[in-house]
C-alpha positions as CSV (number, residue, x, y, z in Angstrom):
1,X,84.3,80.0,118.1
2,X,81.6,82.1,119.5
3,X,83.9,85.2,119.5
4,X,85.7,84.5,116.2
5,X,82.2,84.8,114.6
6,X,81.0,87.8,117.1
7,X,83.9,89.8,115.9
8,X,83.2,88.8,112.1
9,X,80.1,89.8,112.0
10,X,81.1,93.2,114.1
11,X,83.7,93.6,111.0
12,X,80.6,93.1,108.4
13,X,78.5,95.6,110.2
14,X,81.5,98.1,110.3
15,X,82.6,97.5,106.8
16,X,78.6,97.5,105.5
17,X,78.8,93.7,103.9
18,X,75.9,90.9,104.2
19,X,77.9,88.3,104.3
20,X,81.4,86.3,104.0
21,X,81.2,83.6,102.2
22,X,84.4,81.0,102.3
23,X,84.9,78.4,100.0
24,X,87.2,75.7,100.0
25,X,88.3,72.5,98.6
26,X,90.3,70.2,100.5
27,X,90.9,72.4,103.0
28,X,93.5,74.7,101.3
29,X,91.8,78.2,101.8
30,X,93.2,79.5,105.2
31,X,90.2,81.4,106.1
32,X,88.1,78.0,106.2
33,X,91.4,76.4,108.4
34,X,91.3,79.8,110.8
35,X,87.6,79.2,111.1
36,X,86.5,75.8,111.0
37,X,89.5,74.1,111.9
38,X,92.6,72.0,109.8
39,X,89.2,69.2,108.7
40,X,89.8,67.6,105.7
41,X,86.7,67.5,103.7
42,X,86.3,65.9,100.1
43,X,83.8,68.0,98.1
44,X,83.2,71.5,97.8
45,X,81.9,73.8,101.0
46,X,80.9,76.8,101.2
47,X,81.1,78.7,104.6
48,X,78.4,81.6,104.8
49,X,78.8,84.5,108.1
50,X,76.1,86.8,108.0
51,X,76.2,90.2,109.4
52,X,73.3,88.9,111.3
53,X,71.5,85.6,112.0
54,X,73.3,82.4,112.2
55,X,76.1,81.1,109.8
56,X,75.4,78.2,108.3
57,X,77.5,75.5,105.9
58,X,77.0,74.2,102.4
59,X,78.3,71.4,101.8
60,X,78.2,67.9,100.2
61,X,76.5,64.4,102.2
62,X,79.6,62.8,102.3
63,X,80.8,65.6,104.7
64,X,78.6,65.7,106.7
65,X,79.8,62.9,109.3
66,X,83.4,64.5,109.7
67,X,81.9,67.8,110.1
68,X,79.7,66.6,112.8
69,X,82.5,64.3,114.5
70,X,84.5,67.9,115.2
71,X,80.9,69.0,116.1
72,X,81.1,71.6,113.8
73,X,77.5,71.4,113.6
74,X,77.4,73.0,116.7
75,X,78.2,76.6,115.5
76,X,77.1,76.1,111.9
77,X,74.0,74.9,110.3
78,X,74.1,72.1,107.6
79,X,72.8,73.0,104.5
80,X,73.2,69.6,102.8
81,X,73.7,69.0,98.8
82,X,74.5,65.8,96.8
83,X,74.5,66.7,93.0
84,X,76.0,69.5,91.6
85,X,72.6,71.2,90.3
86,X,71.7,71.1,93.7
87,X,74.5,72.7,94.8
88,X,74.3,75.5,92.3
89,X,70.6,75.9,93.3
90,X,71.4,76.0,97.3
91,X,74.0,78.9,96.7
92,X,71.2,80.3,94.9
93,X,68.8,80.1,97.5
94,X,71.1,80.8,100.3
95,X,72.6,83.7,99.0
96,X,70.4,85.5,97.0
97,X,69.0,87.4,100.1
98,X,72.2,89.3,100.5
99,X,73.8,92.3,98.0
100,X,77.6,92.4,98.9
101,X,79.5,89.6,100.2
102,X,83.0,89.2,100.7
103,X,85.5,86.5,99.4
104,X,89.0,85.4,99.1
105,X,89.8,87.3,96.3
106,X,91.1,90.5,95.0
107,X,90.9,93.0,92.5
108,X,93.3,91.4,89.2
109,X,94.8,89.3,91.9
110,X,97.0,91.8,93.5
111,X,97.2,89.8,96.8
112,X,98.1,86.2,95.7
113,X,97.7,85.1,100.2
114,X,94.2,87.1,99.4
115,X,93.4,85.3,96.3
116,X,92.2,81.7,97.4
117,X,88.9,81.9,95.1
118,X,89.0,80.8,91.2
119,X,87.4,82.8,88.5
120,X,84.9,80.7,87.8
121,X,83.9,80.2,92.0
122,X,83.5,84.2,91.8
123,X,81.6,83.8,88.9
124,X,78.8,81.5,90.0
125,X,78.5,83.7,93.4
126,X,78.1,86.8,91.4
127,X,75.2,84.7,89.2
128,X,73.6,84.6,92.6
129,X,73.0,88.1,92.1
130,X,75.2,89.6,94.6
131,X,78.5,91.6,94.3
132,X,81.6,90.0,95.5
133,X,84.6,92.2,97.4
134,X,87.6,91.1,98.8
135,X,87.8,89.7,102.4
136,X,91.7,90.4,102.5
137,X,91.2,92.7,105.7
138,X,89.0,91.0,107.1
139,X,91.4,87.3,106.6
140,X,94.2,89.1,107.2
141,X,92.9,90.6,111.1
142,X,92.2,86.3,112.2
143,X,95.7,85.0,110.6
144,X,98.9,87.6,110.5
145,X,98.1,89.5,114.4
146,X,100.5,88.1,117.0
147,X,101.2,89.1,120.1
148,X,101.8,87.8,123.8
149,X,104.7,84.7,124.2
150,X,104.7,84.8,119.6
151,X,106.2,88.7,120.3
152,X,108.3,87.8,123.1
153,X,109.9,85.0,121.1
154,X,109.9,87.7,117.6
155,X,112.1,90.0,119.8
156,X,114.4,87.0,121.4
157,X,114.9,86.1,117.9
158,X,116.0,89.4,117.0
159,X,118.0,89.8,119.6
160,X,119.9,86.6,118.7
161,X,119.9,87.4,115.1
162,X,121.2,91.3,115.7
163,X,124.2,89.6,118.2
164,X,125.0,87.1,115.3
165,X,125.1,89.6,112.6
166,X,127.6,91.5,115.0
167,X,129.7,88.5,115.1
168,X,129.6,88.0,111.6
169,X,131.0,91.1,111.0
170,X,133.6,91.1,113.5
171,X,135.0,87.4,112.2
172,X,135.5,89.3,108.3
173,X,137.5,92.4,110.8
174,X,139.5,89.5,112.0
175,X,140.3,87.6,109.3
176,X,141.0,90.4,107.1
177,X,143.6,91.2,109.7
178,X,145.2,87.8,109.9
179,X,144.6,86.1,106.5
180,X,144.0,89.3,103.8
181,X,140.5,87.6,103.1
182,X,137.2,85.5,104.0
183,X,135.4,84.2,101.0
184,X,131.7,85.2,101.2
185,X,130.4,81.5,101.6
186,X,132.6,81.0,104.8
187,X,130.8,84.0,106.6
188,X,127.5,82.5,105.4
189,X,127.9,78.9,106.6
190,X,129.5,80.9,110.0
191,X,126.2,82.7,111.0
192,X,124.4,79.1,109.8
193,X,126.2,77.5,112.4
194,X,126.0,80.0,115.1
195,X,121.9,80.5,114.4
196,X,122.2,76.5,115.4
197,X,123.5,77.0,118.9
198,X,121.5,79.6,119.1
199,X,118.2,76.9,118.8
200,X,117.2,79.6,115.7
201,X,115.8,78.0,112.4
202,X,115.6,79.5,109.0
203,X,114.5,78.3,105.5
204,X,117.2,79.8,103.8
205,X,120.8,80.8,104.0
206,X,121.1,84.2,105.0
207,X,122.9,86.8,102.1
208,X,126.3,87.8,102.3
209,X,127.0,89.9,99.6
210,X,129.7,92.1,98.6
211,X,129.8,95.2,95.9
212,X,128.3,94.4,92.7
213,X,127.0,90.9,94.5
214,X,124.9,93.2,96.9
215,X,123.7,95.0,93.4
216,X,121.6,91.7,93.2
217,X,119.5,91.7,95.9
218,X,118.5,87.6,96.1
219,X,122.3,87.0,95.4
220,X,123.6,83.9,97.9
221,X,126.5,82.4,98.1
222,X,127.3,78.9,97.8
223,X,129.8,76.5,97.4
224,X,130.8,76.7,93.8
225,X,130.1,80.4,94.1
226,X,131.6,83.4,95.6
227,X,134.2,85.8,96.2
228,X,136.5,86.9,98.6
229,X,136.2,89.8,100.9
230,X,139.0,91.8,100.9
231,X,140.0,95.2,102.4
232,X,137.8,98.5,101.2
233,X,135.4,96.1,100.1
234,X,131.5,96.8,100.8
235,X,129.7,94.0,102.5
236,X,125.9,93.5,102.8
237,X,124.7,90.7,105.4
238,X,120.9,89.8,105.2
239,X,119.6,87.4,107.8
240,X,116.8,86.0,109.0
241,X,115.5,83.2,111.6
242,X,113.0,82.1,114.2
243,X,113.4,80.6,117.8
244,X,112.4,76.4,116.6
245,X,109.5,76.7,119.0
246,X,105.8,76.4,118.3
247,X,103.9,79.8,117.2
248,X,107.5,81.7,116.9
249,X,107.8,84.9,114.7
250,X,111.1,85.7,112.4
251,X,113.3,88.6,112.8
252,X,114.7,89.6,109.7
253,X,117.3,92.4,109.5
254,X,120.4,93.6,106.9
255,X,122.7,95.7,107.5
256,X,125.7,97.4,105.3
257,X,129.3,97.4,106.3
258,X,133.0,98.0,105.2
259,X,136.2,96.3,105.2
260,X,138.3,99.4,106.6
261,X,137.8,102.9,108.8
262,X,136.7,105.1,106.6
263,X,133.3,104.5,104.6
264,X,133.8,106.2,101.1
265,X,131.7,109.3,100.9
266,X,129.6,107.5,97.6
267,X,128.7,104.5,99.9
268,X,127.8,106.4,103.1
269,X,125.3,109.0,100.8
270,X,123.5,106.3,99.4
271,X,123.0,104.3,103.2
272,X,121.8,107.7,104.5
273,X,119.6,108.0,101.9
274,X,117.8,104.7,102.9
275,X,118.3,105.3,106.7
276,X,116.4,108.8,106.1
277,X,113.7,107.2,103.7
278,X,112.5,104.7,106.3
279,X,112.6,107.6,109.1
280,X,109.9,108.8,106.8
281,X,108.1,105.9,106.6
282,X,108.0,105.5,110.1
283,X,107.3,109.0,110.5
284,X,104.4,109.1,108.3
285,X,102.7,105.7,110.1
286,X,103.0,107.4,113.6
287,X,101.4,110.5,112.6
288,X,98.4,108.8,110.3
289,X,97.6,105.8,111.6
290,X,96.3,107.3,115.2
291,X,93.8,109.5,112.9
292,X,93.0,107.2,109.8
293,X,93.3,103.8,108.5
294,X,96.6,103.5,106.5
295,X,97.2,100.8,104.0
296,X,100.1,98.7,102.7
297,X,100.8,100.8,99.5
298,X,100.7,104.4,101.1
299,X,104.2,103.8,103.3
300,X,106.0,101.6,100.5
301,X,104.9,105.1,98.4
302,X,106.8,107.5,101.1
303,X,109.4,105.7,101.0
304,X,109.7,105.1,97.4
305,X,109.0,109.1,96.7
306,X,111.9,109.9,98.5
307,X,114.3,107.6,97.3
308,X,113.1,108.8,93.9
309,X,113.7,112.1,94.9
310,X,117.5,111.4,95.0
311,X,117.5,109.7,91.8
312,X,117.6,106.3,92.4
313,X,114.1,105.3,92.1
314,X,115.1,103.1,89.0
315,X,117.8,101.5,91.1
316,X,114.9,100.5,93.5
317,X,113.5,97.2,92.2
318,X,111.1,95.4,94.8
319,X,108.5,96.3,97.4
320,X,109.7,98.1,100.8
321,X,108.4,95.5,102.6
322,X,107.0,92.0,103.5
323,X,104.5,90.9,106.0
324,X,106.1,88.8,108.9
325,X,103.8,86.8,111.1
326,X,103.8,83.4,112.6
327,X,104.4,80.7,109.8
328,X,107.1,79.0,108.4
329,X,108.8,81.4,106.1
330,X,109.8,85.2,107.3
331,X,107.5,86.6,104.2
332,X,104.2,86.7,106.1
333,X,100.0,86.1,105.8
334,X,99.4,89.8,106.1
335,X,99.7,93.2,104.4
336,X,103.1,94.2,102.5
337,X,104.3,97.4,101.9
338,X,104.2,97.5,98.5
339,X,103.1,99.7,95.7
340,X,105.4,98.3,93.2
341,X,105.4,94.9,92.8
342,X,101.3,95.1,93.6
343,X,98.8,97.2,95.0
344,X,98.6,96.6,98.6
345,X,95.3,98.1,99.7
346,X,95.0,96.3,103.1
347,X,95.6,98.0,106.5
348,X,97.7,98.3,109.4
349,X,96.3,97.1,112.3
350,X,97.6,96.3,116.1
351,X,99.7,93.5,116.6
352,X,100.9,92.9,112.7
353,X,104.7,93.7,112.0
354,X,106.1,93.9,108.4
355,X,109.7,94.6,107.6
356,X,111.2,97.8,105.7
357,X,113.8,96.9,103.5
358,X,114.2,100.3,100.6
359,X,117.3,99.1,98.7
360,X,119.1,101.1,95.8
361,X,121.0,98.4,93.2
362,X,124.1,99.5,91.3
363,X,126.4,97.6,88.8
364,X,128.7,97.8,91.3
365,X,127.1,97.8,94.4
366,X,124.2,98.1,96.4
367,X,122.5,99.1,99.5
368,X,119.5,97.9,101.5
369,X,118.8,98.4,105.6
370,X,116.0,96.3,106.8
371,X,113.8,96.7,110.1
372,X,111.1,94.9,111.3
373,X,108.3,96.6,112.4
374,X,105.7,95.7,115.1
375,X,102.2,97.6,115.2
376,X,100.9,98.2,119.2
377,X,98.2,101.0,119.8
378,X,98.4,102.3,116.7
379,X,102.4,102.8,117.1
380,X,105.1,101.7,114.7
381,X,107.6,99.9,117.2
382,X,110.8,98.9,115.9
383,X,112.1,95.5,116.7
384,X,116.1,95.7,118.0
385,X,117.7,98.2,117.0
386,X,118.4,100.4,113.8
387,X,121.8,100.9,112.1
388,X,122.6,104.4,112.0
389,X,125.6,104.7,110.4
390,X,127.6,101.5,108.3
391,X,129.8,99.3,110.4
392,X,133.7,99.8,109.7
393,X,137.0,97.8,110.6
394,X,139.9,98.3,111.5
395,X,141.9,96.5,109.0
396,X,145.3,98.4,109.7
């Protein structure tokens, strides 16, 4: 604990802020369960980390003997309240020393993960006469970094992952070959299985999507719902899973392919034009972020720019990327790349990965390459490896 709150109150000093001030109800903010611990408390608390001096705890009498039974009164003063006037006039007291304090919110609620704090809880601290900014970096530093056996198992993952997309591809080849088709469904429930003996788990069924069904890009198939692959077809295959082990990371890749030797000249400009647009991304991280802090927003923007630059910035309808960390769906705790769907001011930082997924959505087909991405010494590593050109068959 010691160190968590050393290196908070190194982050205030950096940053300039008096305090961060958690709040939490029923222990639903992820700040107070990163710093205090999964305890279950039935009233309002507020958690106060000064830049300097010792932190300290508001919160209700009732509280108070599960707080001290995790002896969380060893790292945190009690400041004890019973009725809500008194609570009002602790935070009052408490926090009226300080000028700028962070929270979990952010500005018009860009950052929903950021964005634990209610109007009206922002409202009262601000009475307190003190200006409230968002703790997103600061959150997002104690709950979306991974690294040591969570990165090995991230990388087994995608090693499993990039060998099962290979086989998933190589079944259509074959069954093209023997049988003239493979619905789209079949090749989903294929990798499904295959992710299984691999030990892998996902929350969804991957994508397997062909022309205009890859013009959608949340298109799935099921079992009432899907078509046939057939020759000179295009086929996008989107997957995603963990190792089922405690602490494990998702890999999460797609990749574009076509049902015979010869890509059409239409489908292999637009998968260069995404391949080139996240060398530029990738480009633009490794040659900032040694110099400068780098935010969310400013690569989804390269990316974007380029793509736009070709025409197809309409055709381009979600962020670039999401943030993957250790939790229970691939969309992770920290920073996206995004400039388009929000406003992602927070930073890059070592040991966070994020995938880049550009995509361009036709009426009649679409495109998207995906990567993950793992920050390490101010570096952008790619996990696995990148598709450089579309994968093709052999149908003849």
């Amino acid at each position: 604990m010691m160190k968590k709150l050393q290196m908070i109150q190194d982050f205030l000093h950096e940053k300039n802020y008096d305090a961060w001030v958690i709040y939490d109800y029923e222990c639903h903010n992820e700040a107070f369960q990163e710093i205090v611990g999964k305890i279950f408390l039935t009233r309002k608390v507020f958690v106060v980390i000064p830049k300097k001096n010792h932190p300290y705890m508001i919160c209700h009498k009732i509280d108070v003997t599960p707080l001290k039974q995790n002896h969380i009164d060893d790292d945190f003063m009690l400041h004890v309240y019973q009725t809500w006037d008194e609570l009002v006039n602790l935070l009052h007291h408490d926090l009226s020393q300080y000028q700028d304090v962070m929270m979990e919110m952010s500005e018009d609620g860009a950052l929903p993960r950021s964005s634990y704090c209610d109007y009206g809880t922002v409202r009262l601290i601000e009475k307190c006469g003190v200006n409230v900014h968002s703790s997103a970096d600061l959150l997002m530093s104690f709950i979306a970094p991974f690294k040591g056996e969570s990165y090995d198992l991230h990388l087994l993952a995608m090693e499993k992952v990039q060998h099962i997309k290979d086989e998933a591809f190589s079944l259509i080849e074959k069954e093209i070959k023997e049988n003239h088709r493979i619905s789209e469904y079949d090749v989903q429930q294929f990798i499904l299985r295959r992710m299984q003996e691999e030990d892998l788990v996902t929350d969804e069924p991957p994508v397997v999507a062909i022309n205009e069904h890859a013009g959608n890009p949340h298109y799935t198939p099921n079992k009432k719902e899907y078509s046939y692959i057939k020759p000179h077809d295009l086929v996008l295959i989107d997957l995603w899973a963990k190792c089922n082990k405690e602490n494990a990371v998702f890999a999460d890749i797609t990749w574009m392919g076509y049902v015979g030797r010869v890509v059409p000249t239409r489908y292999n400009e637009l998968f260069h034009i995404l391949e080139k647009a996240i060398d530029l991304g990738l480009d633009f991280i490794n040659q900032n972020l040694p110099n400068r802090a780098v935010s969310g927003y400013e690569v989804d923007e390269v990316i974007r720019n380029y793509i736009k630059e070709k025409g197809y910035g309409n055709a381009f309808i979600h962020r670039t990327g999401h943030s993957i960390s250790i939790d229970d769906t691939p969309h992770g705790k920290g920073v996206n790349i995004d400039s388009y769907e929000t406003h992602d001011t927070r930073h890059l930082i070592d040991n966070i990965c994020f995938s880049l997924e550009p995509g361009i959505y036709l009426d009649d087909c679409g495109f998207r390459e995906e990567i993950d991405v793992y920050i390490q010494n101010k570096q952008a590593i790619v996990s696995g490896r990148r598709q450089r050109e579309m994968i093709t068959m052999d149908i003849d």
